[in-house]
C-alpha positions as CSV (number, residue, x, y, z in Angstrom):
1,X,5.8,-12.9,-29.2
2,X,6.3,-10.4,-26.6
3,X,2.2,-11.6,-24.9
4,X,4.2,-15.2,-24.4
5,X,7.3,-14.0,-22.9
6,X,4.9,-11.9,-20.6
7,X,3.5,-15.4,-19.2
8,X,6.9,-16.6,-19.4
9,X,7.6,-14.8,-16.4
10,X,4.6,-14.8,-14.8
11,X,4.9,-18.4,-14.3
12,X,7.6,-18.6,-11.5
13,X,6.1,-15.8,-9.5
14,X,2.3,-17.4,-9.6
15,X,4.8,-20.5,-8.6
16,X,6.3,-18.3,-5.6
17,X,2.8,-17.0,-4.7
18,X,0.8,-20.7,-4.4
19,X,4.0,-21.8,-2.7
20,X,3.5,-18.6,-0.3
21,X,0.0,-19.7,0.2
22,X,0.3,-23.2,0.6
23,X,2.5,-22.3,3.8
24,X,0.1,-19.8,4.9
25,X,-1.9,-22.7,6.6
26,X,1.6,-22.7,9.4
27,X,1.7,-20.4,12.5
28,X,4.9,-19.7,14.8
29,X,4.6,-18.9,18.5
30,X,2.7,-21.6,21.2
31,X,-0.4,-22.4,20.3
32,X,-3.3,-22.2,23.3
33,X,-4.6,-25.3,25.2
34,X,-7.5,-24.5,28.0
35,X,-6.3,-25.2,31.2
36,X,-6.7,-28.6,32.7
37,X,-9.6,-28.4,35.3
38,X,-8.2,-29.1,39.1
39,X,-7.5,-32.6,40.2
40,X,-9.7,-31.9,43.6
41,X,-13.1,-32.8,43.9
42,X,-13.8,-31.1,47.2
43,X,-13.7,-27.4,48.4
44,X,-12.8,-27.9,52.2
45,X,-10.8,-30.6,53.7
46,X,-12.8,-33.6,55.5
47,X,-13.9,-32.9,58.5
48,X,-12.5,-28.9,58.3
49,X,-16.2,-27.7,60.5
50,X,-15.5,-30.5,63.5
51,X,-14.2,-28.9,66.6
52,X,-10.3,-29.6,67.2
53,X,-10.6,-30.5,70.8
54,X,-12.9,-32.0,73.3
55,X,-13.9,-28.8,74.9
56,X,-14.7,-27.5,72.0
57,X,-16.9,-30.7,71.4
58,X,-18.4,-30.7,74.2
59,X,-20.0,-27.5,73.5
60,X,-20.9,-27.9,70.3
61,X,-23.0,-31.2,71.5
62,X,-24.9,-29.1,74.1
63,X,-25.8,-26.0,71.3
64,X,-28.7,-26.3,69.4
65,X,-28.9,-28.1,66.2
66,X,-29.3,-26.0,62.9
67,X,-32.7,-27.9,62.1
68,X,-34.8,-25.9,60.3
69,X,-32.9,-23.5,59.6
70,X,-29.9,-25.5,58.0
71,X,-29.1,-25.1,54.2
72,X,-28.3,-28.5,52.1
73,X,-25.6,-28.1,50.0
74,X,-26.3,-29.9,46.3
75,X,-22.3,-30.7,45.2
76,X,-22.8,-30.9,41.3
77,X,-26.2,-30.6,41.0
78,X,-27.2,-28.2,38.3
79,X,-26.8,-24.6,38.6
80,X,-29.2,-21.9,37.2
81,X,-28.0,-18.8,36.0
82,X,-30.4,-16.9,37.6
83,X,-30.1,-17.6,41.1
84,X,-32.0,-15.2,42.5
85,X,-35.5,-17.3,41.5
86,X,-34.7,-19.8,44.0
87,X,-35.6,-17.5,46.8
88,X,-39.0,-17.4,44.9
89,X,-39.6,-13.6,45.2
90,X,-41.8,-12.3,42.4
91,X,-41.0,-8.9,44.1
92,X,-37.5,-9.4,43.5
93,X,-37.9,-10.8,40.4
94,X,-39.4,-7.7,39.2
95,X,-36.3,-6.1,40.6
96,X,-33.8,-8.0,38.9
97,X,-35.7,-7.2,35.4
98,X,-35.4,-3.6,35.8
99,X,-32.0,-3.7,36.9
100,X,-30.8,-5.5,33.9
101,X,-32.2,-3.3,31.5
102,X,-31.9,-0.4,33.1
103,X,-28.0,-0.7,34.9
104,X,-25.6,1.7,33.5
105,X,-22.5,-0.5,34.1
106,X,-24.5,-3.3,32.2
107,X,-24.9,-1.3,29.4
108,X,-21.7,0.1,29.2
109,X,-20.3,-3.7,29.1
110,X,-22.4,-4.7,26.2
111,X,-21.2,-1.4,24.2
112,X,-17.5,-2.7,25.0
113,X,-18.3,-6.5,23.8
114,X,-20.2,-5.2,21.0
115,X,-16.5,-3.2,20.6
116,X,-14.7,-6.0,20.8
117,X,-16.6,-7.9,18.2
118,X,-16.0,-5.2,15.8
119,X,-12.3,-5.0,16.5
120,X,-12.7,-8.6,15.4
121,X,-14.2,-8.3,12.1
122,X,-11.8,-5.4,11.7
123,X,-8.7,-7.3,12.0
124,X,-10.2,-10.0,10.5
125,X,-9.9,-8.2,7.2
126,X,-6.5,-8.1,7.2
127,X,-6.6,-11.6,5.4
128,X,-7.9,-10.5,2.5
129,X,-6.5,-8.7,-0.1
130,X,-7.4,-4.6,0.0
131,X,-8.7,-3.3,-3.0
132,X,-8.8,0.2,-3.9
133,X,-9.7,2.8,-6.5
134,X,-7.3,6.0,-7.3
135,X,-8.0,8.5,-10.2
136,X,-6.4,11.9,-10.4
137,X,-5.5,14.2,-12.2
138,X,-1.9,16.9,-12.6
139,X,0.1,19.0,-14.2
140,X,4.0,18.3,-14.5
141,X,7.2,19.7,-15.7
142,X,10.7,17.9,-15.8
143,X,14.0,19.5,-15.2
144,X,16.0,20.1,-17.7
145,X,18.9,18.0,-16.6
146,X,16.4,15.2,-15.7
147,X,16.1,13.6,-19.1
148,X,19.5,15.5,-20.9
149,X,18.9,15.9,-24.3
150,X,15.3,15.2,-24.3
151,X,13.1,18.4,-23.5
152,X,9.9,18.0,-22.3
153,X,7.6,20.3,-22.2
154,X,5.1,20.7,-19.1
155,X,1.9,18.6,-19.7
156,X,-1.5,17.4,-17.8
157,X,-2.0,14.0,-16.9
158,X,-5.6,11.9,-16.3
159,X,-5.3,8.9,-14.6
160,X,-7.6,6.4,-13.1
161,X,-7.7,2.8,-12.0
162,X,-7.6,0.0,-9.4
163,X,-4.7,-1.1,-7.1
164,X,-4.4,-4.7,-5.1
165,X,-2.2,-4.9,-2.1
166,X,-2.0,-8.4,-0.4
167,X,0.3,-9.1,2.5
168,X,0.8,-13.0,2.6
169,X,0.2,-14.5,6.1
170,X,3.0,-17.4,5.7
171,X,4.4,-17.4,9.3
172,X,0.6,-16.8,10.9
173,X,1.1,-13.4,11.9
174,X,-2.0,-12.3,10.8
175,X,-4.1,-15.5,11.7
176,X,-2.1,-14.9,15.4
177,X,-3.3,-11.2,15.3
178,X,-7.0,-12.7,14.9
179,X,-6.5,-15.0,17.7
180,X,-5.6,-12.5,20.1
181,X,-8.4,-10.3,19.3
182,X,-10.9,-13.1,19.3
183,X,-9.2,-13.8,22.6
184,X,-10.0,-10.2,23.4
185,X,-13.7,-10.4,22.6
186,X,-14.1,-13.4,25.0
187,X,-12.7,-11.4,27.6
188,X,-15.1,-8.6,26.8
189,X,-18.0,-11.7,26.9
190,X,-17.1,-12.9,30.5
191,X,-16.1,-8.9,31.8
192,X,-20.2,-8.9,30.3
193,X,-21.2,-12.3,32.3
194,X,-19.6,-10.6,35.6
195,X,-21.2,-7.8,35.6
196,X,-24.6,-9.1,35.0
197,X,-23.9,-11.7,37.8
198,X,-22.7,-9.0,40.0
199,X,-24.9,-6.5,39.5
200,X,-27.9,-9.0,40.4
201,X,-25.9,-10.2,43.5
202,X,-25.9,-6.4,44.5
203,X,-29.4,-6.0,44.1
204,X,-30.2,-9.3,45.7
205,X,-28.2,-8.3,48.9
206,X,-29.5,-4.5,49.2
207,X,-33.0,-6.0,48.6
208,X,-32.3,-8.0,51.4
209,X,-30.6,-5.1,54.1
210,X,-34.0,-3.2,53.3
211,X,-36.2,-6.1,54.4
212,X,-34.2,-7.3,57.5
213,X,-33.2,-3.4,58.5
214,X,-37.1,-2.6,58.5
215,X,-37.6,-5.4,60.6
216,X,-35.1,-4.5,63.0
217,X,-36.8,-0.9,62.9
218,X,-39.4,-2.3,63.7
219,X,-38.2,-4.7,66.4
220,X,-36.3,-1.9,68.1
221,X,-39.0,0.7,68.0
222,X,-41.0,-2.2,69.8
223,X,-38.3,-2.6,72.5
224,X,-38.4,1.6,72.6
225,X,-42.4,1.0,73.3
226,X,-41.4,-1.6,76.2
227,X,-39.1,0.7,77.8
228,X,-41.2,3.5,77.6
229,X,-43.7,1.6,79.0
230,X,-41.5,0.0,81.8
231,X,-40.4,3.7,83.1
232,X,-43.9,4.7,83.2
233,X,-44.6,1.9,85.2
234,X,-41.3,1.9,87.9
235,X,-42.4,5.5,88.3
236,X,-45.8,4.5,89.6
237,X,-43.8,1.7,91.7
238,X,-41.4,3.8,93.2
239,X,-43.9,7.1,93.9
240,X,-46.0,4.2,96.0
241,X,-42.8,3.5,97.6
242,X,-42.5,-0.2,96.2
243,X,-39.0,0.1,94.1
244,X,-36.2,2.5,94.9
245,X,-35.1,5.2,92.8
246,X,-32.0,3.3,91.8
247,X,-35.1,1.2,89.8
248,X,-35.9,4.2,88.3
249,X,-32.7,5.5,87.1
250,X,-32.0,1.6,85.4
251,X,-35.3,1.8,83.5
252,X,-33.9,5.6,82.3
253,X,-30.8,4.4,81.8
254,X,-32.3,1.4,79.7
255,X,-34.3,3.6,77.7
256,X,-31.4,5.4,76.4
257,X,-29.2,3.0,75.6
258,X,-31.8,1.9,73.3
259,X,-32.6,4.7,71.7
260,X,-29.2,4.8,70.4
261,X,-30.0,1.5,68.2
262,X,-32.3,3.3,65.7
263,X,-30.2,6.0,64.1
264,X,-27.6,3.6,62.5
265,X,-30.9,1.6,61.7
266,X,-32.1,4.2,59.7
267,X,-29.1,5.2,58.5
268,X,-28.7,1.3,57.2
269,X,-32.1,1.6,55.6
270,X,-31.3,4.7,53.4
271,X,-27.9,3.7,52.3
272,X,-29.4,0.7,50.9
273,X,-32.4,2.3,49.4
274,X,-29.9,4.9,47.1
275,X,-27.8,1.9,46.2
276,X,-30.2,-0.1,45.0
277,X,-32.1,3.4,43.4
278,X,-28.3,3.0,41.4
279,X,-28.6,-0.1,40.6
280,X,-31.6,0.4,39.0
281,X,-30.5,3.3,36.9
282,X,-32.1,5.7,38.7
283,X,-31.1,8.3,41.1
284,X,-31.9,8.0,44.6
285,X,-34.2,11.6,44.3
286,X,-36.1,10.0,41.6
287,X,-36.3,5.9,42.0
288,X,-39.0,4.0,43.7
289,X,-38.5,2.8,47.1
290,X,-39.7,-1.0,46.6
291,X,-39.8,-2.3,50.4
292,X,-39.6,-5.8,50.9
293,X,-40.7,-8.3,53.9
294,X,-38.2,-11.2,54.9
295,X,-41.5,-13.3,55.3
296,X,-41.5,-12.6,51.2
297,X,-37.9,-14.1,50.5
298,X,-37.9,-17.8,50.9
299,X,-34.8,-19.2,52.5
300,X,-33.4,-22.0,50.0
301,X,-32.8,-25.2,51.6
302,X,-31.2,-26.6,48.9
303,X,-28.3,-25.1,47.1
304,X,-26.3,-26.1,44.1
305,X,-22.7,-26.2,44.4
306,X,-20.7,-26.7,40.9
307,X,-17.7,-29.4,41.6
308,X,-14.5,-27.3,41.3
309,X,-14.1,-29.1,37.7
310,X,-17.0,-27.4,36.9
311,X,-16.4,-24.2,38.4
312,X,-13.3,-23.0,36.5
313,X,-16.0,-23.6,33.4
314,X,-18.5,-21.1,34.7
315,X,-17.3,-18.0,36.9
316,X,-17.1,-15.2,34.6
317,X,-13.9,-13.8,36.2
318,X,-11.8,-17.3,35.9
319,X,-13.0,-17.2,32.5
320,X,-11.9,-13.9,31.7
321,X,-8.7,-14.9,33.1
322,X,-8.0,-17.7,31.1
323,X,-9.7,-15.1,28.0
324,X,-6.3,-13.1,28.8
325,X,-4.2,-16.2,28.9
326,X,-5.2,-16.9,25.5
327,X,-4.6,-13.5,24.2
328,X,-1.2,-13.5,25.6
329,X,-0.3,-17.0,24.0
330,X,-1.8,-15.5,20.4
331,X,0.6,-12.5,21.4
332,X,3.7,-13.9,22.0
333,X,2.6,-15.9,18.1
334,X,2.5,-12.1,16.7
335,X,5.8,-11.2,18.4
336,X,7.9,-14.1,17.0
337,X,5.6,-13.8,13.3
338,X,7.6,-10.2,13.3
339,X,11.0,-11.9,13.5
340,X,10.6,-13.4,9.8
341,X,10.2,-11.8,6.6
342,X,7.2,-9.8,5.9
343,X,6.1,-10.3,1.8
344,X,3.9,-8.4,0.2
345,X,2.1,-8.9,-3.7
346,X,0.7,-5.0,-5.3
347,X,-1.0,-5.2,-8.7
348,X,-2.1,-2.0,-10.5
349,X,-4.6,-1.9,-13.4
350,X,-5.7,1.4,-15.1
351,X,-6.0,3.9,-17.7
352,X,-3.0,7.0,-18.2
353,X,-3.1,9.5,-20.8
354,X,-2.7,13.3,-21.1
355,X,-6.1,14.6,-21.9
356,X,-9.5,12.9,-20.6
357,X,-10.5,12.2,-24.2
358,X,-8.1,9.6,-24.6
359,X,-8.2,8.6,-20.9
360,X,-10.0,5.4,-22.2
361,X,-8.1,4.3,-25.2
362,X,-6.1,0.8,-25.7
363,X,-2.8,2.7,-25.9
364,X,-3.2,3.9,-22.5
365,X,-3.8,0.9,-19.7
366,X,-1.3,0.4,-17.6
367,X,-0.4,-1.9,-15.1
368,X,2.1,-3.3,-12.7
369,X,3.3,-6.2,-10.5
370,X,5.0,-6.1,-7.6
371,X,6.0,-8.2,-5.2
372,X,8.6,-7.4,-2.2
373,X,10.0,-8.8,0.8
374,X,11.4,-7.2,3.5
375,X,13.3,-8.5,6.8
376,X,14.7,-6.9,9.6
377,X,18.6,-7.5,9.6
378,X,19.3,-4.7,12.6
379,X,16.8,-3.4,15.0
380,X,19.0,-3.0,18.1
381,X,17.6,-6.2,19.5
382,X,13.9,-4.2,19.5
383,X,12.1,-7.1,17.8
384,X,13.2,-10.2,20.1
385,X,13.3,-8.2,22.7
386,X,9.3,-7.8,22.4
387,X,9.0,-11.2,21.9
388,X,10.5,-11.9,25.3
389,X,8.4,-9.4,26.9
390,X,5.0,-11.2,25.2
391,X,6.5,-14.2,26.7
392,X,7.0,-12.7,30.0
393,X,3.3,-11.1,29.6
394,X,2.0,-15.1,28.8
395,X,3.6,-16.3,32.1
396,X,2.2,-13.7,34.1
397,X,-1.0,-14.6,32.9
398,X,-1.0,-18.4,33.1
399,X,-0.1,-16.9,37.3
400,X,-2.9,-15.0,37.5
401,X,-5.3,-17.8,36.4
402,X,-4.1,-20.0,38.5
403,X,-4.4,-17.2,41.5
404,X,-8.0,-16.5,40.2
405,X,-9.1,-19.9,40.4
406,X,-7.5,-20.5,44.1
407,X,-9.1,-17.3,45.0
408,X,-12.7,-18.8,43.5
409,X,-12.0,-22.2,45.5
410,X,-11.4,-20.5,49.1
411,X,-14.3,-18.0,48.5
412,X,-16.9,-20.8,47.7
413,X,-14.7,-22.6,51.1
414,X,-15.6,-19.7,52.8
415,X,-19.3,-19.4,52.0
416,X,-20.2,-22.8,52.5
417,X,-18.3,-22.6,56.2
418,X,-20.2,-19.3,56.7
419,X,-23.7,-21.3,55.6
420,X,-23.0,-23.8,57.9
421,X,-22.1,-21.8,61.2
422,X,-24.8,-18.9,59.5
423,X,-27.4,-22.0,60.5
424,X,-25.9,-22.5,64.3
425,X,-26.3,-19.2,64.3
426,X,-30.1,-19.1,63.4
427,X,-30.9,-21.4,65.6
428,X,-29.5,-20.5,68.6
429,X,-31.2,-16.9,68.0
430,X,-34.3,-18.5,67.5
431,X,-33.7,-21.0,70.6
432,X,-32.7,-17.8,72.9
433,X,-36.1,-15.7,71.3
434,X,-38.3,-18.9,72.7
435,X,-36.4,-18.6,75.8
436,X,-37.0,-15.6,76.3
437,X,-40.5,-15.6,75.6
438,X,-40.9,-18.6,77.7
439,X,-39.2,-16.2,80.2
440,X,-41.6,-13.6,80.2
441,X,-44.7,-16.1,80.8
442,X,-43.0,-17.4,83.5
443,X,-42.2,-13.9,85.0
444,X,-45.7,-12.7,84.2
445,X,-47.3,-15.1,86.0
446,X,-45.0,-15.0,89.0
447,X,-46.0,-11.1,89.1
448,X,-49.7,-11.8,89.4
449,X,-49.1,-14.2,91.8
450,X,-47.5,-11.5,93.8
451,X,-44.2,-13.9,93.8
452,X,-42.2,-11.0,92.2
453,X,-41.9,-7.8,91.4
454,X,-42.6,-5.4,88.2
455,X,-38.6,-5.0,87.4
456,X,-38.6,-9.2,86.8
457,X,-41.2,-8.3,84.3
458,X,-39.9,-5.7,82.4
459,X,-36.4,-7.3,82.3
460,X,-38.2,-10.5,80.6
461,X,-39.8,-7.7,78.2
462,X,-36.9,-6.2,77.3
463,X,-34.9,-9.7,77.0
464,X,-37.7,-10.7,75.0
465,X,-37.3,-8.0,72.4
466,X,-33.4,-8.3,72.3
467,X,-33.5,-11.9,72.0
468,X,-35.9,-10.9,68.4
469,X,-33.5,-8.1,67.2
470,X,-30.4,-10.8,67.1
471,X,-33.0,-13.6,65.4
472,X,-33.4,-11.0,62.6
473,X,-29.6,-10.1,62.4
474,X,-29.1,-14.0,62.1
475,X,-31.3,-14.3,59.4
476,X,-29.8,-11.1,57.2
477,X,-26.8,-13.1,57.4
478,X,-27.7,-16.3,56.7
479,X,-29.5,-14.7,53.4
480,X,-26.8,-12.7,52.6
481,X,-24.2,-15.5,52.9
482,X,-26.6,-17.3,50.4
483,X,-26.5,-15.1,47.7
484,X,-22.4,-14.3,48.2
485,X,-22.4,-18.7,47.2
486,X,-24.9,-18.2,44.7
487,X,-22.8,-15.3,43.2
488,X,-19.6,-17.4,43.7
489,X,-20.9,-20.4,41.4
490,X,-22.6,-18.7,39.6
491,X,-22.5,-18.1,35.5
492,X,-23.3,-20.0,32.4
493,X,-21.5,-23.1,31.9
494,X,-19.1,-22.9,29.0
């Protein structure tokens, strides 16, 4: 009799749990939709790189074309995540490798995704319910005004058994709480992405000061040579009374304003030797000095571009942005969940008695059922105040997305303007080094025709030798402006 008024009342609170679960499928608060990719289809305006007047254009049409040193810009052609292989550089290559496995910030990125993943499958368990053991054991004595006329005298206990606490996730608050961490872990992934695609853009562009600084070393210490040379030789002129000594102080004077162009030269050369030792995971003391040769790098003359559509769907930092905006909209979910009531099913199951030998008798399971519900009537406003503040936090994101991706849009702008005059640039260097050599035939010849003297000669020399200083500066540029876009569109496509 008593076992069927026992399931008697079991029925309506099984009723009230399935009900409880059936409406655990709902979740309060916004739910998050990916931002809309940009209506645009372009990153500058038509016709941004013309010149705005006729002077302008009139100039422009009497410098040099780019030729072959202009850079063909691929809008939506694929993009490879490693963009350092189109400069075809087994050298760098080799680089790249060791960075990646050996870059402290890398690996300190992947610890804090690996982290985040675990913060995942922590909170994750929250859905289910949490089981646990207790046993124990005590000794116990009741007032005697506790029980009146019943005296009870002290006794030991034994007890041991199994408890069930489930929190029922009807409003979402838990599935929300998931969300947000899940958010939290694709943050982590693209923080991951961004550091991998920065780190090899760092490496990339001190690989490339090293090979462009040692050639202007080089080219300078040549120009050094030619005005060593060119003293020597207005000496000789001036003791045979040919040039006057205002000659010789110029070639003196030349001399040492060019020996003020290889400390900062060499200065360039070690700074970007101890980066890039850093990079590498090494300190500058101890890491390699790998010295490369522009001649090694090739220049790429095509370049994919991702359409801004596809952009917003591959730069690790807009997608880390949009990873917050997510976790914000799960948040603000969490925040309103905390407004309704919270209820929660405990279940007990075990064995009670007051000496271990009978610890495992019939007579001494016990067990209980609880269920409770609890909702916040007065709080000082503390609870919707929060919930306000989450949506504050989810607009403030959704502004800083869109800021992210206009900041992505002028950068790639930016780059591809800086390709283009990088290219002008190039080849006006390379047009002034073929004047100048063209120059210093010229003036040669007109020397050992006895049509001039030695100072027309060494001026050609030394314009010669400028003229191939700038062409290398031109072309650190033009490579490091290459690897700033590839950096910029970089990132796998999501």
């Amino acid at each position: 009799m008593s076992l069927n008024l026992d399931r008697r009342r079991a029925a309506p609170a099984a009723l009230a749990v399935l009900a409880a679960a059936l409406l655990g499928g709902c979740a309060v608060g916004p739910n998050f939709h990916r931002p809309a990719a940009p209506a645009t289809s372009a990153y500058r305006p038509p016709g941004e790189s013309n010149p705005v007047d006729a002077a302008a254009a009139s100039v422009a049409r009497r410098a040099p074309a780019a030729g072959p040193y202009a850079q063909r810009i691929a809008l939506g052609a694929p993009v490879a995540p490693e963009g350092w292989t189109l400069f075809r550089s087994p050298q760098l290559d080799a680089l790249m490798g060791r960075a990646i496995a050996d870059n402290r910030d890398l690996a300190a990125a992947k610890a804090t995704l690996a982290q985040a993943r675990e913060l995942v499958a922590a909170q994750t368990g929250q859905r289910y319910p949490q089981i646990g053991l207790q046993a124990g054991t005590g000794r116990q004595k009741y007032g005697a005004e506790f029980l009146g006329t019943f005296a009870v005298a002290p006794f030991t206990y034994e007890a041991v058994g199994a408890s069930v606490h489930y929190l029922l996730d009807y409003d979402g608050a838990i599935a929300r709480s998931i969300e947000e961490q899940k958010a939290l872990e694709q943050y982590a992934r693209s923080e991951l992405n961004a550091a991998r695609l920065t780190l090899t853009g760092e490496v990339g562009s001190e690989a490339v000061i090293i090979a462009a600084t040692r050639g202007q070393i080089r080219a300078a210490a040549e120009l050094l040579a030619e005005d060593r040379s060119n003293l020597r030789l207005v000496r000789t002129a001036f003791a045979n009374g040919s040039v006057s000594k205002l000659d010789v102080l110029t070639a003196q004077s030349q001399l040492a304003s060019d020996q003020t162009l290889l400390p900062p030269l060499y200065q360039q050369l070690a700074v970007a030797r101890h980066a890039l030792a850093v990079l590498l995971g090494r300190p500058p003391a101890d890491g390699s000095r790998p010295d490369l040769e522009l001649r090694e790098l090739r220049l790429p003359r095509r370049l994919p571009v991702s359409v801004p559509s596809q952009l917003v769907r591959r730069r690790p930092d807009i997608l880390a942005a949009q990873a917050q905006l997510h976790a914000a909209t799960a948040a603000v979910g969490v925040a309103t969940a905390n407004l309704y009531p919270q209820i929660a099913l405990t279940a007990t199951l075990g064995r009670q008695a007051l000496s271990p030998g009978k610890l495992f008798d019939a007579s001494s399971t016990a067990w209980s059922l609880i269920a409770g519900l609890t909702q916040p009537l007065f709080d000082g406003g503390t609870l919707r105040a929060q919930r306000r503040a989450a949506l504050d936090a989810l607009h403030a994101s959704a502004d800083r997305y869109q800021q992210v991706v206009l900041d992505s849009f002028g950068q790639v702008a930016d780059l591809l303007d800086a390709l283009d005059h990088d290219a002008q640039l190039a080849a006006a260097q390379a047009n002034a080094r073929d004047t100048a050599d063209a120059s210093l035939e010229l003036a040669r010849q007109s020397y050992q025709a006895g049509n001039s003297g030695v100072l027309q000669v060494i001026n050609a020399q030394r314009q010669r030798q400028r003229a191939e200083l700038g062409f290398l500066q031109s072309q650190e540029r033009q490579y490091l402006d290459t690897i700033q876009l590839l950096l910029a569109v970089g990132g796998p496509l999501t």
